[in-house]
N, C-alpha and C positions, 0 to 999 in steps of 0.2 A: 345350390343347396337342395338336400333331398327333401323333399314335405312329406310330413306323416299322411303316410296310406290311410285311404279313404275303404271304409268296411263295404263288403258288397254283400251279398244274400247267398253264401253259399250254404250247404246243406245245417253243417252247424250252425253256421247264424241263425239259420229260421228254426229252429230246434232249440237253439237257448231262448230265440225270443218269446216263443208258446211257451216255455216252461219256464221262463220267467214271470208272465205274464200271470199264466196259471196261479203263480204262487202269491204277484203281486196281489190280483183279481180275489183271491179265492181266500186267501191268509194260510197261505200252505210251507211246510218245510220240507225244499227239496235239496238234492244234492248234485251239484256237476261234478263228473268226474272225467278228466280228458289229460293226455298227458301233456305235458310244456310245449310252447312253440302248436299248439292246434287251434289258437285264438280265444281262449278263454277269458284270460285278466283284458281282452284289447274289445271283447264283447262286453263286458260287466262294466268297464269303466264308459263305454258308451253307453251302455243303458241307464245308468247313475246319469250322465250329460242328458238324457234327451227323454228319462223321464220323473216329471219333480216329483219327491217324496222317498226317492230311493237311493240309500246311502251304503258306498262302499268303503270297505273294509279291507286291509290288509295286513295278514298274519306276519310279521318279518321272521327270517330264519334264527333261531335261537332267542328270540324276544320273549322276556316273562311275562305268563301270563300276569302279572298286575300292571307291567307297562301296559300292555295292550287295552288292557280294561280301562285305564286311567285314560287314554289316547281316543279312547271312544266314548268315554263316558263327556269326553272334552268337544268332542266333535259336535257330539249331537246335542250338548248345552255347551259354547262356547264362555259363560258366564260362570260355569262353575269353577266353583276354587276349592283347591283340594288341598288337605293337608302333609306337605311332601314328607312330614316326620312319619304318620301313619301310613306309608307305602311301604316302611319300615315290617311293620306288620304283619303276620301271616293271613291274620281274620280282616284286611282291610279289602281285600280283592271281592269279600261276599258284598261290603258297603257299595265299589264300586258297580256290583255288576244290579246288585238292587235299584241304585239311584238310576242307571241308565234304564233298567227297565219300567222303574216307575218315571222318567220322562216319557218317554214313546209314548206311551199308554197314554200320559195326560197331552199329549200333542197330535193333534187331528191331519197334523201335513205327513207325515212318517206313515207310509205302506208297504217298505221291501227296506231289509238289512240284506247285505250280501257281505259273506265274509270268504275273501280267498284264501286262499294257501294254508287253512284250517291245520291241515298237519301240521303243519308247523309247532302246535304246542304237544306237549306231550300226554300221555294217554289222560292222565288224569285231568286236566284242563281240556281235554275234549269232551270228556263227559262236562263240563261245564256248562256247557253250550247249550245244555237241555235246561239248565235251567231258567237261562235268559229266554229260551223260545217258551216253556210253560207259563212264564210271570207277560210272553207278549205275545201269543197266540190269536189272540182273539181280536189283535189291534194291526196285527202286520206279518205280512209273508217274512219268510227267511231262505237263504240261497247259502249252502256250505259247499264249496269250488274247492278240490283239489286232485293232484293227479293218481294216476291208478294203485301209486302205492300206497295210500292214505287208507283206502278204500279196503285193501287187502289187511291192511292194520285192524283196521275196525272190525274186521271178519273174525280174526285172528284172538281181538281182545274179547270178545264177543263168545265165542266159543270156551275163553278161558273163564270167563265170569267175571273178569275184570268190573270194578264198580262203576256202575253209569252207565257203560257202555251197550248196552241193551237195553237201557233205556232209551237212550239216544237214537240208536234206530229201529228202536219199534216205533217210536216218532217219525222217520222218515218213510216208514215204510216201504211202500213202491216206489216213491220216489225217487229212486236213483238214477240218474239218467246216464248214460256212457255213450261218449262220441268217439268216432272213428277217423283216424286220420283220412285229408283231402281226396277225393279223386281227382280221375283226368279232370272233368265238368269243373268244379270248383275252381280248380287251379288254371281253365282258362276263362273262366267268370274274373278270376283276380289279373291276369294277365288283361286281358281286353281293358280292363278297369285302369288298367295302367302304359295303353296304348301299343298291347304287343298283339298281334293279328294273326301270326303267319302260324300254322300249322307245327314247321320245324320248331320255331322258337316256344311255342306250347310245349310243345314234346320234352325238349333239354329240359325246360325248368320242371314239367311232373315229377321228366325221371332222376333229376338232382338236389329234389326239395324233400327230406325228410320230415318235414314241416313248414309254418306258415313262418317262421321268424327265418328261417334261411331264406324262402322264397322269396320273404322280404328284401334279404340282403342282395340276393342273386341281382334281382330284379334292380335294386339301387345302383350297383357296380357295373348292370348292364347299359342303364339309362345316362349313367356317367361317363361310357364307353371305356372302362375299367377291362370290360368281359365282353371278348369274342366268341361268336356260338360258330363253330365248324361245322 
């Protein structure tokens, strides 16, 4: 059976950690931006494991925004009950996203919200987002992870005047970060990590991993003896 890869310290790893860190530290909102398969969601959900107080999030693709609100507002008080007729609601989703900001604020273990695949709602519930970090700024970093086209979205809506959406990032500011897919380095940091040594064998996987979730795979089917390197 293959076991879930063990994360090692390649360039982006040490680059979300500071800038996670920063934001847990600091109560700052930043944004990762990386495309799929570069180890983002497999970094976020480890730093959620390994450090208390910081909860992740995840946007599902076409999920309403008031599911999602209702899904976090549940997370973070597993006690609340919610009224499922008022989901019904248009004006229920401002209840939800008030009640979970006023938890955090009144809960002194919460220091980092991290919400991935952020695009995922649509422009108007992006701008959203500002509002939950102005009512929790002052109490807990924020981390919005998604990939490069999200980023270009925001640019795009940004420029149009779309509502919120200038708000939302003159709140991020600088903080944008963008990571670059693996080099050679990296990908034989993760090779060694995974018992592979030999120079050749480095080389096939750099130059047939378009990213970290193929390299994964590679790497599984090789250890299986699935795949022979010529």
């Amino acid at each position: 059976m293959i076991q879930e890869h063990t994360l090692v310290p390649t360039k982006n790893y040490e680059k979300m950690k500071r800038y996670s860190d920063y934001a847990r530290e600091k109560k700052k909102l930043v944004m990762f931006i990386a495309q799929n398969g570069y180890g983002k969601t497999s970094f976020l959900t480890n730093y959620r494991d390994t450090n208390p107080g910081s909860l992740y999030f995840r946007v599902g693709k076409g999920e309403p925004a008031k599911r999602f609100y209702s899904r976090f507002l549940s997370d973070i008080d597993p006690n609340e009950i919610q009224d499922v007729n008022k989901l019904m609601k248009k004006s229920y989703i401002y209840y939800l996203m008030d009640s979970a900001s006023y938890i955090i604020n009144e809960r002194s273990d919460i220091n980092l919200i991290m919400i991935d695949e952020f695009g995922n709602f649509n422009k108007r519930y992006v701008s959203y987002i500002r509002q939950i970090w102005d009512d929790i700024k002052y109490n807990s970093g924020m981390i919005l992870a998604g990939p490069p086209s999200v980023l270009k979205s925001l640019m795009k809506w940004q420029k149009e005047g779309e509502q919120g959406i200038n708000e939302l990032m003159s709140r991020v500011g600088p903080n944008r970060f963008i990571f670059k897919k693996s080099d050679r380095a990296d990908i034989k940091l993760i090779c060694e990590s995974r018992g592979i040594n030999s120079s050749k064998e480095i080389n096939f996987f750099y130059k047939n991993s378009p990213d970290l979730r193929i390299l994964h795979a590679l790497l599984d089917n090789y250890k299986e003896a699935e795949l022979v390197i010529v």
